[in-house]
N, C-alpha and C positions, 0 to 999 in steps of 0.2 A: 504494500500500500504506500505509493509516494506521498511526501510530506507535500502541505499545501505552502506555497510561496508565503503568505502570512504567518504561517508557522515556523517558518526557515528566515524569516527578516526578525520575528520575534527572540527566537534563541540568539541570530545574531546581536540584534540589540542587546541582550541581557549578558554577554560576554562581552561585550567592547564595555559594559558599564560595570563586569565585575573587573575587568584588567586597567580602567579607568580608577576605581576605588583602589586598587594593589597601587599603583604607579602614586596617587594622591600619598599613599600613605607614607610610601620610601621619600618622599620628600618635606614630608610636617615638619615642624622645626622640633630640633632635639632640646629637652629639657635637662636643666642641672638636675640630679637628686636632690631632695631636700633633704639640709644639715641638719642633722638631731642632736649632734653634740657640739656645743660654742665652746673651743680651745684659746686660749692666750699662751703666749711666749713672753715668758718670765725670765730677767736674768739677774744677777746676784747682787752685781754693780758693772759697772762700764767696762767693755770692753778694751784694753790697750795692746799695744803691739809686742809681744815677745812675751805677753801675758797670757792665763786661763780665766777663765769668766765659765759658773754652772749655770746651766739656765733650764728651765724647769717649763713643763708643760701641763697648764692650768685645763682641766676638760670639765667639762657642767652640761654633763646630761639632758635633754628634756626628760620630763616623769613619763615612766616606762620604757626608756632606754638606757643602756648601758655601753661602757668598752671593757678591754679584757685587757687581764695584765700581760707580765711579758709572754706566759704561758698558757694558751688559751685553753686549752687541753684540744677535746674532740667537737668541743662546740662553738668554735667559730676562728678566726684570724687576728693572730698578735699584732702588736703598733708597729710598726716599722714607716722609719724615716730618709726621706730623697734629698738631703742637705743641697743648697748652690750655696757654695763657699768662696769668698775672695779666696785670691795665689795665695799661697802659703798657711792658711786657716787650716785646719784640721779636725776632729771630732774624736771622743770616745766613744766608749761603749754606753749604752741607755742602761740606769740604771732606775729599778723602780721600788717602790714602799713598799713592805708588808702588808698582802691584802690583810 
């Protein structure tokens, strides 16, 4: 039984309008995640040249959220930090509180 011509422009229709809504979508604008936890960078006193300066990372939750210390165990991913360091600046190791 051949399809009738308005049934074959219909299917057409309804593909070009689902591959229209695919194509709309790869191009939405990408969203930041929203921050759930407000960090500060805290340092001891000023930093000088040929000196160490500790500087401490202030985190403040929203309620019902949390981070995890250096050892997350099996439930989720420890802090780790991407320094950009002036020449000659350096870093230690993160050390953290007892939870």
């Amino acid at each position: 039984m051949p399809i009738s011509e308005t049934a074959r422009i219909n299917t057409l229709r309804i593909i070009a309008m689902f591959v229209t809504a695919l194509l709309l979508l790869n191009f939405a604008p990408a969203r930041a995640a929203p921050n759930h936890v407000q960090t500060s960078l805290l340092a001891e006193g000023p930093a000088e040249p040929g000196g160490t300066v500790t500087l401490a990372l202030l985190m403040q939750p929203e309620k019902g959220w949390h981070g995890y210390w250096s050892n997350p165990g099996d439930a989720g991913y420890g802090l780790t930090l991407d320094w950009t360091l002036p020449q000659g600046a350096t870093t230690g190791a993160m050390q953290f509180p007892v939870p």
